[in-house]
ZAMARGU-4260 file (C-alpha; in steps of 0.2 Angstrom, whole numbers, plus 5000, padded with zeros to 4 digits):
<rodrens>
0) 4898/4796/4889 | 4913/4790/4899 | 4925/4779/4890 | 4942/4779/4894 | 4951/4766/4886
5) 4963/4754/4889 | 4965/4742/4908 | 4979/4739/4921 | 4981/4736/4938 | 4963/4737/4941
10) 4960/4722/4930 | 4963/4710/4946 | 4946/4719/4955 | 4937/4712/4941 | 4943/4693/4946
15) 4923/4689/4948 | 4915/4697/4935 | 4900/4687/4928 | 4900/4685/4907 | 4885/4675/4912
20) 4870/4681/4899 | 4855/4682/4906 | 4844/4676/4890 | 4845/4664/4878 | 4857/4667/4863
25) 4860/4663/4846 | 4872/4650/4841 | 4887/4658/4836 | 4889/4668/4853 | 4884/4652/4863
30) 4901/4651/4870 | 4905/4669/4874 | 4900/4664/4895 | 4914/4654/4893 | 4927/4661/4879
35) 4923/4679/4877 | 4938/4683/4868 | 4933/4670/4853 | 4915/4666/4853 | 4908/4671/4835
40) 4927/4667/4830 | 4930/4661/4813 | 4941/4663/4797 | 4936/4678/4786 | 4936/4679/4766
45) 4939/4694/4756 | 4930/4710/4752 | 4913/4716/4756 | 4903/4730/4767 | 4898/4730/4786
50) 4885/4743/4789 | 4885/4746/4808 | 4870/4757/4816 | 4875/4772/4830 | 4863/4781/4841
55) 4872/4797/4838 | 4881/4808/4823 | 4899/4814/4828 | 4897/4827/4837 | 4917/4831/4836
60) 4933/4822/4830 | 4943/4823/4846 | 4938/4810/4856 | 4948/4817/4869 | 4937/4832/4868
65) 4923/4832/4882 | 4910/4839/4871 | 4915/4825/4857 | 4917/4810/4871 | 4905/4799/4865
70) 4902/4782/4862 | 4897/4783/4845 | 4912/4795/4841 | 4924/4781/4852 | 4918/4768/4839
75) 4918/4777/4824 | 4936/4782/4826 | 4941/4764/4834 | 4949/4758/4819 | 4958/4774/4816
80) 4966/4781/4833 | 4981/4769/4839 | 4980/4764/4856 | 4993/4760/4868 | 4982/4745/4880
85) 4968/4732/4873 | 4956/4728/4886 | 4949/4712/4880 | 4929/4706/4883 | 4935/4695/4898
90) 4943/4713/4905 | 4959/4707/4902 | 4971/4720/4898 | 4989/4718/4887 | 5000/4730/4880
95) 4994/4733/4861 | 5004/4722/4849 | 4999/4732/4834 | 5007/4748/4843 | 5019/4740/4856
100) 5032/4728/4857 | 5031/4731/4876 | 5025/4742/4891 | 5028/4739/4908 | 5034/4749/4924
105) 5051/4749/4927 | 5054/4758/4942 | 5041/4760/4959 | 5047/4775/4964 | 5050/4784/4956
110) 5036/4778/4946 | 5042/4773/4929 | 5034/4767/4915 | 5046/4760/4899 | 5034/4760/4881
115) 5045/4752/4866 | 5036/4756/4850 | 5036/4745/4836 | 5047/4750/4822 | 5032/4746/4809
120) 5020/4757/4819 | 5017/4772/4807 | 5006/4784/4804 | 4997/4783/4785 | 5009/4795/4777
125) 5024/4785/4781 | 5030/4798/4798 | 5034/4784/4812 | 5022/4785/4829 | 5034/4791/4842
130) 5035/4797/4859 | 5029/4814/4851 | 5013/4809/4851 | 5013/4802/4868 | 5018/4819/4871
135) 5005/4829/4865 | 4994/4818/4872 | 5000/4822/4889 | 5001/4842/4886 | 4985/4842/4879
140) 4975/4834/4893 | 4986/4835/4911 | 4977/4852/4912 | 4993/4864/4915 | 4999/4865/4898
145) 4982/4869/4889 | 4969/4876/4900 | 4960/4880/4884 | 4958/4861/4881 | 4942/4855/4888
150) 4948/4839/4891 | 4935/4826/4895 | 4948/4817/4907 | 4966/4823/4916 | 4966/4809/4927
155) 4983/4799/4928 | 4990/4812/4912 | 4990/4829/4927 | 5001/4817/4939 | 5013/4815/4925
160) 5033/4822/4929 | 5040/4820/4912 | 5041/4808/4897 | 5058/4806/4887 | 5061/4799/4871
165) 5077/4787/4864 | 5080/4777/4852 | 5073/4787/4836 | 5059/4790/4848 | 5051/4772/4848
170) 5056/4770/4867 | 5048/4782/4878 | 5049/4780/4897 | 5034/4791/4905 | 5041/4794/4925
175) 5028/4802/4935 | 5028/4813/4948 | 5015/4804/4959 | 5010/4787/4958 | 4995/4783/4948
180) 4987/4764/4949 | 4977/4765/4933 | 4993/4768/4922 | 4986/4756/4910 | 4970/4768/4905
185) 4981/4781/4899 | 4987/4785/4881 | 4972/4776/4873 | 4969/4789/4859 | 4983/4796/4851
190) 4982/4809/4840 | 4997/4815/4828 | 5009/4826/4834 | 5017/4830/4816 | 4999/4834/4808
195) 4993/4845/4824 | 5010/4854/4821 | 5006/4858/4802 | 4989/4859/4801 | 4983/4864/4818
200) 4994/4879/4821 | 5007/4882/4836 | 4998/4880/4850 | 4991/4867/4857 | 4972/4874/4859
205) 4971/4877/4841 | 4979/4860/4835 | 4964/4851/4849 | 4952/4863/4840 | 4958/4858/4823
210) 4957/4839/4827 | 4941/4844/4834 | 4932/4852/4818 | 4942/4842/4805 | 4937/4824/4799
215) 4952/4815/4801 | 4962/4811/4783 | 4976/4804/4793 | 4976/4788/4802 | 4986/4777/4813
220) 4974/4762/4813 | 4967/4749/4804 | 4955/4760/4795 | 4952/4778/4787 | 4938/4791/4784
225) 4936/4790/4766 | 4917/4801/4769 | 4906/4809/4779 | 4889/4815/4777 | 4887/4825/4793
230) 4872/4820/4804 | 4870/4803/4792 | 4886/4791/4792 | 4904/4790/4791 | 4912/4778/4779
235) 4930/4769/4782 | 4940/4761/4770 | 4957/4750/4773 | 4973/4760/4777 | 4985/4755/4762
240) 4999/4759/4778 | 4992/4748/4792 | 5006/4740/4799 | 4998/4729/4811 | 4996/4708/4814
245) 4979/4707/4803 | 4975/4718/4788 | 4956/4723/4787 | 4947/4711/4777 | 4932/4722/4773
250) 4933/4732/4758 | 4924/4745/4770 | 4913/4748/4786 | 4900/4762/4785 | 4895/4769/4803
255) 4875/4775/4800 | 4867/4785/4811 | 4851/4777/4817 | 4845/4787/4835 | 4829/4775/4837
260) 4831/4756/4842 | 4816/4750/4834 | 4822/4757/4816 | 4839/4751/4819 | 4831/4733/4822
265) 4819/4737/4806 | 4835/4740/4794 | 4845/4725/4803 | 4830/4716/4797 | 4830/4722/4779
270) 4850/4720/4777 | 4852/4738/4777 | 4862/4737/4794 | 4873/4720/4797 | 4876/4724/4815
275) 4866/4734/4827 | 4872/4737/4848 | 4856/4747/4854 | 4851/4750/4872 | 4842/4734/4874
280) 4824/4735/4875 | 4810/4721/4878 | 4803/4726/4860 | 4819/4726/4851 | 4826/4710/4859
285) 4809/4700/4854 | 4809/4706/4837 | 4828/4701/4836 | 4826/4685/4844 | 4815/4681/4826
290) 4828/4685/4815 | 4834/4669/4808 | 4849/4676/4799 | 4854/4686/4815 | 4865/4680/4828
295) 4863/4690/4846 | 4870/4691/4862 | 4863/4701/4877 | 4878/4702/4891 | 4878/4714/4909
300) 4890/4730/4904 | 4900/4740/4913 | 4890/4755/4909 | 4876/4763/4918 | 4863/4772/4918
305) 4860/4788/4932 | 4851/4803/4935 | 4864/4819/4939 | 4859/4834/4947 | 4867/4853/4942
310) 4873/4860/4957 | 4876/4879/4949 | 4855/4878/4949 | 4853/4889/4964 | 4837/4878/4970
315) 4849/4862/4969 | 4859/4869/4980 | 4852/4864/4995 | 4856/4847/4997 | 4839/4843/5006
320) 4829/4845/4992 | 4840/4833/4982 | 4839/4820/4994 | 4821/4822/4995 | 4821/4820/4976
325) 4834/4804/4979 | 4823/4797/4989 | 4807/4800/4981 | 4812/4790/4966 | 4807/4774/4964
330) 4821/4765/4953 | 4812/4748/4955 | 4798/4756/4945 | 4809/4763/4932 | 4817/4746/4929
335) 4799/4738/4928 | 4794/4751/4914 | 4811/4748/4903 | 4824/4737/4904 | 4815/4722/4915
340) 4809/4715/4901 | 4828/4709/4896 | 4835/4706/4913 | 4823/4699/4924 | 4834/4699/4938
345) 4841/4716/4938 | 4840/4725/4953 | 4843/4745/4956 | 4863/4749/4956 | 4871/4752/4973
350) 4886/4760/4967 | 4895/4774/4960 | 4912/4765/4955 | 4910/4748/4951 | 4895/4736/4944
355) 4888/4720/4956 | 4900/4707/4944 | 4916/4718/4947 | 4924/4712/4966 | 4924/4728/4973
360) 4906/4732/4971 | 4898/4739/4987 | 4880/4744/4989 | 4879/4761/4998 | 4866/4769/4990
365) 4853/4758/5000 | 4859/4763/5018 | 4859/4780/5013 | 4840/4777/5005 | 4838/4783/4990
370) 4831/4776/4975 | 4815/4765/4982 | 4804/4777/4981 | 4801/4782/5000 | 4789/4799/4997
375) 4783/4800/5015 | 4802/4801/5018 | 4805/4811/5007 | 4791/4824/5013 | 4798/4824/5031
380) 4815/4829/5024 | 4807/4845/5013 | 4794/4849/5030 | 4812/4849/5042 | 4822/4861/5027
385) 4808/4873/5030 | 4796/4867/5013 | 4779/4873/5012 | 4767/4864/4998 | 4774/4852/5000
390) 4764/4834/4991 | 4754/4849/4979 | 4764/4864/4975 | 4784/4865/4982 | 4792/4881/4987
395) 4807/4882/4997 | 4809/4895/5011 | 4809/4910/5000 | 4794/4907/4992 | 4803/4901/4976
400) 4793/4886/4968 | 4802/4871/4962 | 4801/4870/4945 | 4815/4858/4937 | 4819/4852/4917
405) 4822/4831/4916 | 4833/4832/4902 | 4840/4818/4889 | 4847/4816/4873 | 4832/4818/4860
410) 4829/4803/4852 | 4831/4790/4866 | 4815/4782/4870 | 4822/4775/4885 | 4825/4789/4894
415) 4810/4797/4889 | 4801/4781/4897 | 4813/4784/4912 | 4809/4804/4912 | 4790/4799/4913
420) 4791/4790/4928 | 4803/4802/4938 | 4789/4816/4933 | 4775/4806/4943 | 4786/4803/4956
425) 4791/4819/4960 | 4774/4827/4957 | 4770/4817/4974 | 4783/4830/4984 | 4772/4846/4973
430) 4789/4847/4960 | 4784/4853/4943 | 4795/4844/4930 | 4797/4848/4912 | 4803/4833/4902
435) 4817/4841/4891 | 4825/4832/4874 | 4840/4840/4870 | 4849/4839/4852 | 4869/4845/4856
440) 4869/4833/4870 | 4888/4833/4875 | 4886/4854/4872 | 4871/4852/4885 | 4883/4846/4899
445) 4898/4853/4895 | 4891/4871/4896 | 4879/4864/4911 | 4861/4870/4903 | 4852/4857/4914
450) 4843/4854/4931 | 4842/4837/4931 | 4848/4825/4918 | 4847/4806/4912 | 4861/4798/4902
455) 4874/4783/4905 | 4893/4780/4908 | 4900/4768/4896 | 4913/4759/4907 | 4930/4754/4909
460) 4939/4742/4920 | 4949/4757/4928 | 4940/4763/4944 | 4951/4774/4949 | 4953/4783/4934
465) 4934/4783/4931 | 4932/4790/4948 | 4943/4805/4947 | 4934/4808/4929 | 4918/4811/4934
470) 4917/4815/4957 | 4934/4824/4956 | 4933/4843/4959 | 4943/4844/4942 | 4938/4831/4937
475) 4935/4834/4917 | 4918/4823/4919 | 4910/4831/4933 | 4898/4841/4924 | 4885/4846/4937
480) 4900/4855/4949 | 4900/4843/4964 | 4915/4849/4976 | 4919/4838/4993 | 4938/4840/4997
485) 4937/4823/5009 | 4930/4814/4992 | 4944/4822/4983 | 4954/4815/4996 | 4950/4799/4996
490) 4950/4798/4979 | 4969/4804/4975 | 4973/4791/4989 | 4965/4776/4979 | 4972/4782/4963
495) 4989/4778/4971 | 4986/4763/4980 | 4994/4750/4971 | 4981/4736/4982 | 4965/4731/4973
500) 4957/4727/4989 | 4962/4745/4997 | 4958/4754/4981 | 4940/4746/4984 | 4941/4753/5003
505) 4944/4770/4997 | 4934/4770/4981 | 4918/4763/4992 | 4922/4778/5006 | 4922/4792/4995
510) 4905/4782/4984 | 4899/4782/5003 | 4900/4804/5007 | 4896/4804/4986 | 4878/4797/4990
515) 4875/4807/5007 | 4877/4824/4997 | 4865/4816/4982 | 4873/4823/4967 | 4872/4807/4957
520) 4859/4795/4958 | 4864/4777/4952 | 4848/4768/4943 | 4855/4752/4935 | 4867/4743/4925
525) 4864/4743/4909 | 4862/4724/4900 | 4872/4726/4881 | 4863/4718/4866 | 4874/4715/4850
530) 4864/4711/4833 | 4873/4704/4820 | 4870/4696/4804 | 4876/4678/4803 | 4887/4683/4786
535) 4899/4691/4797 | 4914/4683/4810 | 4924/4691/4823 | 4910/4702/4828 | 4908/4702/4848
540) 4901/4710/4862 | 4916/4721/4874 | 4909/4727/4889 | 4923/4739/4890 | 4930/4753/4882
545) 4922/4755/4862 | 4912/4740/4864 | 4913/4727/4849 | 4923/4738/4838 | 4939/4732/4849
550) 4944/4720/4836 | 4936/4730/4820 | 4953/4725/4811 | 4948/4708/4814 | 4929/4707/4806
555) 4924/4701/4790 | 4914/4689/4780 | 4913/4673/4785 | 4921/4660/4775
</rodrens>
């Protein structure tokens, strides 16, 4: 779910990440190890439709929305929501030069940063992009001037003082009242101030409901709606007012909603799809490595998958039980029965904050021993919390019997694989689990109808920001309630520290008190695989952000 876009400061503690892929690619992508911003580059001709396949329908249109935060949603609306950074698949980060002529920090402390707006950069009907959007974004999520706006992240936007406009609006200088690292990640999804003002109402809740209900006719990007047939595919076509460096060369992109890997592989095959970024899958990578017409990478992202534990459920509570269940959990087998098959080598993830190819990776899940299955462990631990059945038929000490949902979203085979083995492995402590597929999965977390629950972060090169997202007490992605005031601590400490290597220090002491009070349980990072047919240039995989739909502007047929 995560995807806060854009880079910054946090870009140098990614100096050793790996583009390394870790099976054998097609031709075009050959050289993305070595030039990730330019494999499968090439000169594009005019006209013609890319048919791209998403796990999920849009769920909302404000992708600032936490119920609407999605991936799927992040790439549908890539080529339409201007963005003020561009995180590039080496993690490079540089101000947009669509958008921005520049943006840098002026001033430590205070800490200013100075935004100057192109004079092209418009909005499709012709009203200029200003420092009224910037703005709005800010009001909308700094979580003081809209407490009605569920906002899927106030990190960096809450430590904001001010922000003033000159020069017609196209310079804005953002001065904050508390230093913030990740500067860089904010401000990656504008919305139109002007349109929430007319269409949306007076305040700012019913301008984020109204962006939220209402497919966009407005655009600031490359690309704009043109249709939707809700629950099946949204269509985009050029925007005749597209001010930026490369006008779209496609005549139009359809997004079609394909929830089952296999299929998406099945109409990749029949030409019915052009490009296809599943979860990777033994099955679907065989079956795509025989595709002749289809060029395919498979590359270690930043996202990952983990099992999150609701703290609200009264049994959860007690943080005995979920170390028991931590501990119980074998992540080694879980990696066997899923994603081995395309990554050999990957091992169980260590880490709440960074991936192993990022420099300030730390394993401290290990030490703390969860995640490699240790049941006789985990049975002590219940016996000492005053357990009884436990290994046939758990009850805590008043007799209530531990019964818990494994959710996921409906439709994802691979965490239904991953449910499965959780299931057996906690039937060894006498938990009853019932394997639940939910359909309104951001509604599911956002409202907190779970137990337990499976699903993945889609990363981005901002730690800090990530961090205060999701372990935050406020944090506007911390949907099972974790509170720990020394984390929260910690973690406005880092989000000021202006040192990679003593962000990583405080990032890896907070991940540290994180896996000793068992909310989150890291399994593995998850390996990226990108399908595309060979008709098609400028399609590649980003490990950030909205994946390969970075550089949508950019993708065409090959010449």
């Amino acid at each position: 779910m995560r995807r806060l876009l854009s880079a910054g400061l946090a870009l140098l503690l990614l100096a050793g990440c790996s583009h390394e892929t870790k099976v054998t690619v097609s031709e075009a992508f050959s050289d993305c190890s070595t030039s990730p911003n330019e494999c499968n580059g090439g000169a594009t001709g005019s006209g013609g439709t890319l048919t791209y396949a998403v796990a999920r329908p849009v769920s909302g249109w404000n992708l600032n929305d936490a119920d609407a935060n999605s991936l799927e949603t992040a790439q549908v609306l890539a080529g339409v929501l201007p963005a003020a950074f561009v995180t590039h698949p080496d993690l490079s980060t540089t101000p947009n030069p669509d958008l921005l002529e520049s943006a840098e920090q002026i001033s430590a402390a205070p800490q200013v940063i100075e935004y100057r707006i192109r004079a092209e950069a418009v909005w499709d009907d012709g009203t200029p992009i200003t420092g009224n959007d910037f703005v709005y974004a800010w009001r909308t999520q700094n979580g003081v001037d809209c407490t009605e706006c569920a906002a899927a992240s106030t990190a960096g936007y809450d430590r904001i003082a001010n922000i003033r406009s000159e020069n017609t609006g196209r310079t804005v200088t953002v001065t904050f009242a508390t230093p913030f690292a990740d500067w860089r990640s904010l401000f990656g999804t504008l919305y139109p101030s002007h349109v929430a003002l007319a269409k949306g109402g007076t305040t700012l809740a019913a301008s984020w409901k109204w962006f939220n209900d209402t497919v966009p006719t407005w655009s600031g990007g490359p690309y704009k709606v043109a249709a939707q047939v809700p629950e099946e595919s949204v269509t985009l076509v050029p925007n005749a007012r597209w001010y930026g460096r490369t006008r779209p060369a496609l005549d139009k992109m359809v997004f079609r909603v394909i929830s089952d890997p296999a299929a998406a592989v099945t109409a990749l095959r029949n030409d019915e799809v052009q490009a296809i970024y599943p979860q990777a899958t033994p099955d679907t990578l065989r079956t795509v490595e025989g595709l002749s017409e289809v060029d395919h990478v498979v590359t270690p992202g930043l996202g990952w998958e983990h099992l999150d534990v609701n703290l609200a459920n009264p049994l959860l509570a007690d943080a005995a039980l979920r170390r028991a269940i931590f501990t119980a959990i074998d992540r080694r087998a879980i990696i066997e029965k899923t994603v081995g098959g395309v990554d050999p080598d990957l091992k169980p993830l260590g880490s709440h904050n960074y991936v192993p190819s990022q420099s300030g990776y730390r394993d401290v899940v290990t030490a703390a021993g969860q995640g490699y299955g240790d049941v006789t462990t985990a049975r002590r631990l219940l016996v000492e919390a005053g357990y009884s059945g436990v290994g046939t038929s758990l009850s805590n000490a008043g007799g209530t019997r531990i019964d818990l949902r494994v959710s996921y979203a409906a439709g994802n085979d691979q965490r239904r694989q991953i449910a499965e083995v959780i299931q057996v492995q906690l039937s060894e402590l006498g938990i009853t689990t019932k394997i639940t597929p939910v359909e309104e999965f951001g509604r599911t977390i956002t409202t907190g109808d779970f137990d337990l629950i499976l699903f993945a972060w889609t990363g981005a090169p901002f730690p800090t920001a990530n961090a205060l997202q999701t372990w935050a007490s406020d944090g506007g992605g911390n949907y099972g309630g974790y509170r720990n005031p020394v984390v929260d601590d910690l973690l406005k400490q880092a989000a000021a520290e202006t040192d990679p290597d003593r962000t990583a220090v405080l990032l890896n002491q907070s991940d540290a008190l994180l896996t000793d009070d068992a909310y989150v349980l890291p399994l593995f990072q998850r390996p990226t695989l990108l399908a595309v047919n060979h008709r098609f240039v400028n399609v590649r995989d980003n490990p950030a952000g909205t994946g390969p739909l970075y550089n949508v502007a950019e993708w065409g047929l090959r010449r």
